[in-house]
C-alpha positions, 0 to 999 in steps of 0.5 A: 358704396359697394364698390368702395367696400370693395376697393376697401378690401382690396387695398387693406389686402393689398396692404397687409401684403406689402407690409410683410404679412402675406404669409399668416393671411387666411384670406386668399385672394379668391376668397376675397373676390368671390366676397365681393361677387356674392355683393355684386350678384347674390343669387349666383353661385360664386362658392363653385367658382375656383379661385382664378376663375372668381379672381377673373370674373372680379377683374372683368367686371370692374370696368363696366359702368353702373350697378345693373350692367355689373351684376349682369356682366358677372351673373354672365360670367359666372354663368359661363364658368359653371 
């Protein structure tokens, strides 16, 4: 369910780009990754994350497998950055 929720926000992002809206969207790509972060490990602290670092944290844990090994992965990641 949450990774639906986040491919959800991806695509209507994804879409409202290619619609020609980029330009009036208030919501950065970095915002929308550190959203999804802050879903996926809620105890780490994503708002101290800068909007390439959230964005490649994001990208890097979409591979793994499984809820438990993708909150650990970003709790890490996240860990790592800060």
């Amino acid at each position: 369910m949450k990774r639906f929720i986040a491919l959800t926000a991806a695509a209507v992002t994804a879409a409202s780009a290619f619609a020609g809206a980029a330009s009036a969207q208030t919501y950065s790509t970095g915002d929308a990754a550190r959203a999804a972060l802050s879903r996926i490990a809620p105890e780490s602290n994503v708002s101290a994350l800068s909007n390439a670092e959230a964005v490649a944290v994001y990208q890097a844990v979409q591979d793994e497998t499984g809820a438990g090994n993708t909150k650990a992965a970003a709790e890490a990641l996240i860990r790592n950055y800060q």
